[in-house]
C-alpha positions in Angstrom: 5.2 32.5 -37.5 8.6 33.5 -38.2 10.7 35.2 -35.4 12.5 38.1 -36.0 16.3 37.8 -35.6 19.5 39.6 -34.7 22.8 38.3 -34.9 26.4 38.6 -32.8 29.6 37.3 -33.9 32.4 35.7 -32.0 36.0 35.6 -33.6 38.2 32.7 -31.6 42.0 32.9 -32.0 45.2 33.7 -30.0 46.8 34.7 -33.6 44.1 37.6 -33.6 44.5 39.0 -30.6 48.2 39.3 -30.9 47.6 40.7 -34.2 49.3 38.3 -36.4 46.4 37.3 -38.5 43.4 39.6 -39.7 39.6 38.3 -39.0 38.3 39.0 -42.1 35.3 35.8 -41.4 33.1 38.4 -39.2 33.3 41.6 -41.8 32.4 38.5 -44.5 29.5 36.9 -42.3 28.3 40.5 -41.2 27.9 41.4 -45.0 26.2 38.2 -45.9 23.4 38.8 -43.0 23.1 42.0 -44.0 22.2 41.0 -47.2 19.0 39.3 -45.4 18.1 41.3 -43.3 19.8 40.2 -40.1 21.7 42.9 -38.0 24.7 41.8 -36.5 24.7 44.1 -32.9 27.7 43.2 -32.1 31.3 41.5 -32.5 33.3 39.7 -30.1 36.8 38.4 -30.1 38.2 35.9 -27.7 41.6 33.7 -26.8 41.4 29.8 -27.3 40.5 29.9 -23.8 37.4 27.4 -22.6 36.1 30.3 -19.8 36.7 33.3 -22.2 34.6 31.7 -24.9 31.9 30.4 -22.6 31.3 34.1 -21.1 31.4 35.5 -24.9 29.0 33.0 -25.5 26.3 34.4 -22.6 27.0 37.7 -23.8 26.7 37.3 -27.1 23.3 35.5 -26.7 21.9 37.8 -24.4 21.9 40.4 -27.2 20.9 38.7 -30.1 19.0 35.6 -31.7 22.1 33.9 -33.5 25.3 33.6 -32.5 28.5 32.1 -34.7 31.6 31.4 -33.8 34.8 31.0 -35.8 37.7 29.5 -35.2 39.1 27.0 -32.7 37.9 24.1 -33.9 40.8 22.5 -35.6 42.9 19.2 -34.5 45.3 20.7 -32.8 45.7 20.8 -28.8 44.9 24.5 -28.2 41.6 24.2 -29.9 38.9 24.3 -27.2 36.0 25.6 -29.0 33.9 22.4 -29.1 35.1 21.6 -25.3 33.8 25.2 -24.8 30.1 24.6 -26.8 29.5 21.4 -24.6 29.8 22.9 -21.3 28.1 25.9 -22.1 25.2 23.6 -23.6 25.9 20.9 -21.0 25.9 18.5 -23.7 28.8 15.9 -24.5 31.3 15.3 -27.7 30.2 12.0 -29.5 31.3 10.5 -32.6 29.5 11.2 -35.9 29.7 8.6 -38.2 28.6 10.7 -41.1 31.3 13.3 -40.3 33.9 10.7 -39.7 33.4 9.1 -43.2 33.5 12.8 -44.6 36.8 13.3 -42.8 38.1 9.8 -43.9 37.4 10.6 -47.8 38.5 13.9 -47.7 42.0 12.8 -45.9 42.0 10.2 -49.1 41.8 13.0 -52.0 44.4 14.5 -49.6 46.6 12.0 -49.9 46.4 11.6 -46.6 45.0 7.7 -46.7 46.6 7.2 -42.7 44.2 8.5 -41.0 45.9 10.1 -37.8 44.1 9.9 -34.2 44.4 13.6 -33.9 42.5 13.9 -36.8 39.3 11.7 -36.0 38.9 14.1 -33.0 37.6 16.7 -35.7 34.6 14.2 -36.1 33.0 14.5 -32.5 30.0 17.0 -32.2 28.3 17.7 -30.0 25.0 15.2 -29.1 22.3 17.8 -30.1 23.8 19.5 -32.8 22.6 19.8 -36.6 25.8 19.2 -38.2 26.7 20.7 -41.9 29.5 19.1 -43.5 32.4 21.0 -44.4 33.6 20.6 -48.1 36.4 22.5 -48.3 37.7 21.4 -44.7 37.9 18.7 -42.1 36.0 20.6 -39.4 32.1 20.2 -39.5 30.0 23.2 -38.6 27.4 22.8 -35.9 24.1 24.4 -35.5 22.7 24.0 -31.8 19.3 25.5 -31.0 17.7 26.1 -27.5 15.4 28.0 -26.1 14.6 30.3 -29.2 18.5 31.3 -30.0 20.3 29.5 -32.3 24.1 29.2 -32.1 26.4 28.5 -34.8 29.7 26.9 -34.5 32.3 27.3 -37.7 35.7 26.8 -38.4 38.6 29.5 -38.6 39.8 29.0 -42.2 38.1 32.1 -44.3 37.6 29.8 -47.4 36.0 27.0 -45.5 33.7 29.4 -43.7 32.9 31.8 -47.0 30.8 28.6 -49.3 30.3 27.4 -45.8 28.1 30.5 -45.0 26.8 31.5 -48.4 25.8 28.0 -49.4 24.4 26.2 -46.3 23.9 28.7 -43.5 22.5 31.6 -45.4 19.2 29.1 -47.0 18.9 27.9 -42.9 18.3 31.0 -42.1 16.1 32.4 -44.4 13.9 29.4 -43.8 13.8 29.3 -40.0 13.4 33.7 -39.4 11.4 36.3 -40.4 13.4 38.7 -42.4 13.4 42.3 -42.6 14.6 44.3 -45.8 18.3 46.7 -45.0 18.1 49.3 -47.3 21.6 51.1 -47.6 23.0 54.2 -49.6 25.8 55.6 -48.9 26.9 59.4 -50.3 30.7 60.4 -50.6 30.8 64.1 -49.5 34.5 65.3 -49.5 35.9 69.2 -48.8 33.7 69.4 -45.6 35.1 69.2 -42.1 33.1 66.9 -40.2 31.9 68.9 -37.6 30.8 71.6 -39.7 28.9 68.7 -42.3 27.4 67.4 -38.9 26.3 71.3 -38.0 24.9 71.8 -41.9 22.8 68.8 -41.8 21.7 68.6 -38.2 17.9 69.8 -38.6 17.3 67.6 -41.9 19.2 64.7 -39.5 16.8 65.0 -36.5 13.8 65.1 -38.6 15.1 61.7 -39.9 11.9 58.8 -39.6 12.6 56.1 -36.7 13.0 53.2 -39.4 16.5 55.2 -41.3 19.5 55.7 -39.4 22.7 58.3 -40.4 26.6 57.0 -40.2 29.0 59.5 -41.0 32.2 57.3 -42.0 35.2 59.3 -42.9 38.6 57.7 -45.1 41.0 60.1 -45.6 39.6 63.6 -46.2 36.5 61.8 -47.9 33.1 62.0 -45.6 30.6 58.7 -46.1 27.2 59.5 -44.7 25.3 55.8 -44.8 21.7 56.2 -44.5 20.6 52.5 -43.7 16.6 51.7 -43.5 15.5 48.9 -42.2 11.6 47.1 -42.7 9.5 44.3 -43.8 8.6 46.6 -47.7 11.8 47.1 -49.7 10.3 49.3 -52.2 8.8 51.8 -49.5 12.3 51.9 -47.7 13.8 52.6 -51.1 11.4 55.3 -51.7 11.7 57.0 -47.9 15.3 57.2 -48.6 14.9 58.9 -52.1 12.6 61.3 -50.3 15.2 62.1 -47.4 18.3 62.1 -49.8 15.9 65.1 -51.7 16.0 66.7 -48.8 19.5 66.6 -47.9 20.3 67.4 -51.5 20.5 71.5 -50.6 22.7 71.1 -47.5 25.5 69.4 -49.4 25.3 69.8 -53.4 28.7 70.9 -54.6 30.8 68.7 -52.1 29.3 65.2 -52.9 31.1 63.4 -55.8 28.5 60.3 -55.9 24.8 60.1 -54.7 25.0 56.0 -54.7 28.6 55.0 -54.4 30.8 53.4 -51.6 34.8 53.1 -52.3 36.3 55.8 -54.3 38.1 52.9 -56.9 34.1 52.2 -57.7 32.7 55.2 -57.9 35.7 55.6 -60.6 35.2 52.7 -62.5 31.4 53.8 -62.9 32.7 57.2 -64.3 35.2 55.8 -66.6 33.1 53.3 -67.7 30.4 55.6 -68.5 32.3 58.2 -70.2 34.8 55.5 -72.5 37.8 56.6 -70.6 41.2 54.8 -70.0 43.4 55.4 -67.3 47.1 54.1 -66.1 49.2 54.5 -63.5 53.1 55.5 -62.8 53.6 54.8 -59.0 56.9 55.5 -57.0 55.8 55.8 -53.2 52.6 54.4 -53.7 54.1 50.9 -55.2 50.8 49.8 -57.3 48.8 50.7 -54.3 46.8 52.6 -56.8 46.6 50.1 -59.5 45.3 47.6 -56.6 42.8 49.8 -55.4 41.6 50.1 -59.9 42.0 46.4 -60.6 40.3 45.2 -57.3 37.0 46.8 -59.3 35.6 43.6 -61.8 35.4 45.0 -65.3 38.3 47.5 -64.5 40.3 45.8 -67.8 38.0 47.7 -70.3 39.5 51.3 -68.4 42.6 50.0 -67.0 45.1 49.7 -69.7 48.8 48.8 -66.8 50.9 50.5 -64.2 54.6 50.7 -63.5 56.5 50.9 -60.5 59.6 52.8 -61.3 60.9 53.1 -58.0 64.3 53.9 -58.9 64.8 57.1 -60.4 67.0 55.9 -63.3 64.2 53.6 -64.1 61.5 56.9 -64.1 64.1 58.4 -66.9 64.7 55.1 -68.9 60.9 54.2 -69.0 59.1 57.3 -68.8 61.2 60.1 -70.1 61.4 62.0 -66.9 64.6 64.3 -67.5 67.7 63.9 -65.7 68.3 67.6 -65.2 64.8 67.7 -63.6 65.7 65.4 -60.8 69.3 66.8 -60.9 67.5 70.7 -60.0 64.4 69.5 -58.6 65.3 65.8 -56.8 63.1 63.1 -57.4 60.5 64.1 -55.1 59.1 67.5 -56.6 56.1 68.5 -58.8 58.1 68.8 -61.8 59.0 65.1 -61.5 55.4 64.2 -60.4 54.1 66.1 -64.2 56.8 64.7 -66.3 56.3 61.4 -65.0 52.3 61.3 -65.2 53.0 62.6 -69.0 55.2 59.9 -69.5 53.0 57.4 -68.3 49.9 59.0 -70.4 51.8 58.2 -73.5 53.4 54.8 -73.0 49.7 53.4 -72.2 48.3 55.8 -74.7 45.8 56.6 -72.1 42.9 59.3 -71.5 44.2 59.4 -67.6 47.4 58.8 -66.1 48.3 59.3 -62.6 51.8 59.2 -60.7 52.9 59.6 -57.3 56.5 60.3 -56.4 57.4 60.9 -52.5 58.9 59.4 -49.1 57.6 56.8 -47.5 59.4 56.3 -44.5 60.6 55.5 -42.4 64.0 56.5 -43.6 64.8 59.2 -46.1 65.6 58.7 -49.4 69.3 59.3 -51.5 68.3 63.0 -51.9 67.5 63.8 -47.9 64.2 65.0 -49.0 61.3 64.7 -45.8 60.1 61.8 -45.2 56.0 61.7 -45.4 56.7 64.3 -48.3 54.8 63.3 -51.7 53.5 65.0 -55.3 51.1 63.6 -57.6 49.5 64.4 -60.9 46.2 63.8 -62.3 46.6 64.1 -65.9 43.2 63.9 -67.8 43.7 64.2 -71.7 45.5 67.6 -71.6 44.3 69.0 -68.4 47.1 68.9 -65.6 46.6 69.4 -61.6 49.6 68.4 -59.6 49.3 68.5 -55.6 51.5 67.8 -52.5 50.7 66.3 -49.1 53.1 65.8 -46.1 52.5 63.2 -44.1 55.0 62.3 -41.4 52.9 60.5 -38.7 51.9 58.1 -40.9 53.6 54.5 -41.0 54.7 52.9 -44.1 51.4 51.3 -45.0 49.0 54.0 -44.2 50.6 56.4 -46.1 50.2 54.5 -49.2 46.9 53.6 -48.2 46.0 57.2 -48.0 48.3 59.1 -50.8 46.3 56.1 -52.8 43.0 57.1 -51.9 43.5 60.6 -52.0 44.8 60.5 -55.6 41.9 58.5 -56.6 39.6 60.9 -54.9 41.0 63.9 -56.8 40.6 62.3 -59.9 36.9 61.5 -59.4 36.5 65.4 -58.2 38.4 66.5 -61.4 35.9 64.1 -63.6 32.6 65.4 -61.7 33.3 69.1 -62.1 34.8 68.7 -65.6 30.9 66.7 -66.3 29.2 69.6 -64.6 
């Protein structure tokens, strides 16, 4: 019979803990797993260091069934991964003639027909390993398994691990465990304080079955509660969760803007796409982090018609008609600049929706001294208007796009649900 399996993930890298690069391989591998029903318990990141990945390595299979590892496998000189996988297996590196031939023809399409010593390193694994060739890459991935726990070794490169993973380590799994079903839905709730949604829903949230679990996951003023069921019968989890989603219905109707969705940008697409409505955008402070968040949606070209960035204000008067005496009375970074420049954009993309942000993002203040963390938008829906401010001065540079973005987004999505009911 099958066993049941959990997983834990070990990132490797120096450049991670310093902050340089961003593991994106263990939100990636965790997402695939999930899609099969293995749990990942927990995530672990470690230096290139032979004794910090060794003790990761216990941990991490004390408290779970599969372990992988990214990273630190490469040919250069601080790479001690494998060193580190064959004295915590007591094995030894040997030479695999299958992955040095890989190596040698993939060096070949590289150009790279001198095959350097440093290189043939990369084809040593480990003496008991299953080893799954690497075809976008010269490191292999190894599989060692041992006393019931299976540990996987991958490299650090996020496009060799991604068909790595979905292609070749996904099907191994499936095969070798028994597989529950993770059922998740996840309902935005927005203009409700945490504490007091947390308070509202508490009885229906105790009286929750063993098998479903509650996550409340806030971004920006926006509340995700994630109700994830777990189980061997999909369509009974899907059912329990309908049930319980019933009876939370009364707590929270009025403040949820989607039943089913999980980022704002695709609970919009799904409105817009629905409803046959186009939408552009006229960013300032924001620089297109609004239009990123849209276009990052697939089929987002049948509502999104384009976005401009007129950051300098003689460019928001040339291009979208905002009036000089406006900014002259007003500065740049007011409402009335915020309307004219959201009307502007509505009729050069001839668009149902137009949005437009206009602020300070810091961390200097801009040729009118206004505050920095200071920004208007407007939501613009056919001739409907709303035009809000936020201040925002603890935020760095990034965030504060991040979140004007979101929050615009979000308004727009509570402007559309309201104007449906």
């Amino acid at each position: 019979m099958k066993k049941v399996a959990t997983a834990a993930l070990i990132t490797i890298g120096d450049e991670i803990l310093s902050g340089i690069t961003v593991d994106t391989n263990s939100s990636f591998i965790a997402s695939e797993l999930k899609k099969i029903g293995i749990p990942v318990k927990q995530i672990f990141t470690v230096s290139d260091d032979i004794g910090s990945i060794k003790t990761a390595m216990k941990r991490a299979l004390d408290i779970a069934e599969i372990v992988f590892t990214t990273g630190g496998i490469g040919p250069t000189k601080d790479d001690k991964t494998k060193t580190a996988y064959a004295e915590f297996f007591q094995d030894k590196l040997t030479l695999d003639e299958e992955t040095f031939h890989h190596l040698k023809q993939l060096l070949i399409k590289r150009k790279r027909e001198h095959l350097l010593e440093i290189n043939k390193g990369q084809a040593e694994v480990l003496s008991k390993a299953k080893v799954i060739q690497n075809d976008n890459g010269t490191a292999p991935c190894m599989v060692i398994e041992e006393n019931g726990k299976t540990a996987i070794c991958l490299p650090g490169v996020p496009f060799e691990v991604k068909p790595l993973v979905g292609e070749k380590i996904i099907p191994f799994l499936t095969e070798k465990y028994q597989l529950n079903h993770i059922v998740t839905r996840i309902i935005s709730v927005v203009n409700f304080p945490e504490s007091l949604l947390s308070e509202t829903i508490s009885d229906w949230e105790l009286a929750l079955p063993e098998q479903i679990s509650l996550s409340y996951l806030p971004i920006g003023t926006r509340i995700k509660l994630r109700l994830t069921a777990v189980g061997n019968d999909k369509e009974a989890l899907e059912n329990e969760l309908n049930d319980q989603i019933s009876k939370l219905r009364p707590y929270i109707e009025g403040h949820v803007i989607a039943w089913d969705g999980n980022e704002i940008q695709v609970i919009l697409k799904e409105i817009l796409s629905d409803r046959n409505l186009t939408i552009s955008t006229a960013e300032s402070c924001t620089g297109g982090e609004i239009a990123k968040l849209i276009t990052g949606v697939s089929g987002c070209s049948t509502t999104f018609l384009g976005g401009i960035i007129p950051y300098d204000f003689h460019k928001k008067i040339e291009i979208l008609g905002v009036s000089p005496r406006t900014i002259e009375e007003k500065t740049v970074v007011s409402a009335e600049v915020a309307q004219e420049m959201s009307l502007g954009c509505q009729k050069l993309f001839k668009t149902d929706i137009s949005v437009s942000t206009t602020g300070v993002a810091g961390p200097n203040t801009d040729e009118f001294n206004n505050q920095v963390g200071e920004v208007f938008y407007s939501i613009r829906v056919k001739d409907f208007e709303q035009t809000n401010r936020l201040f925002l001065p603890h935020l760095d540079r990034k965030d504060f796009m991040f979140f004007v973005a979101q929050r615009v987004l979000q308004d727009l999505v509570e402007i559309l649900v309201k104007e449906n009911d």
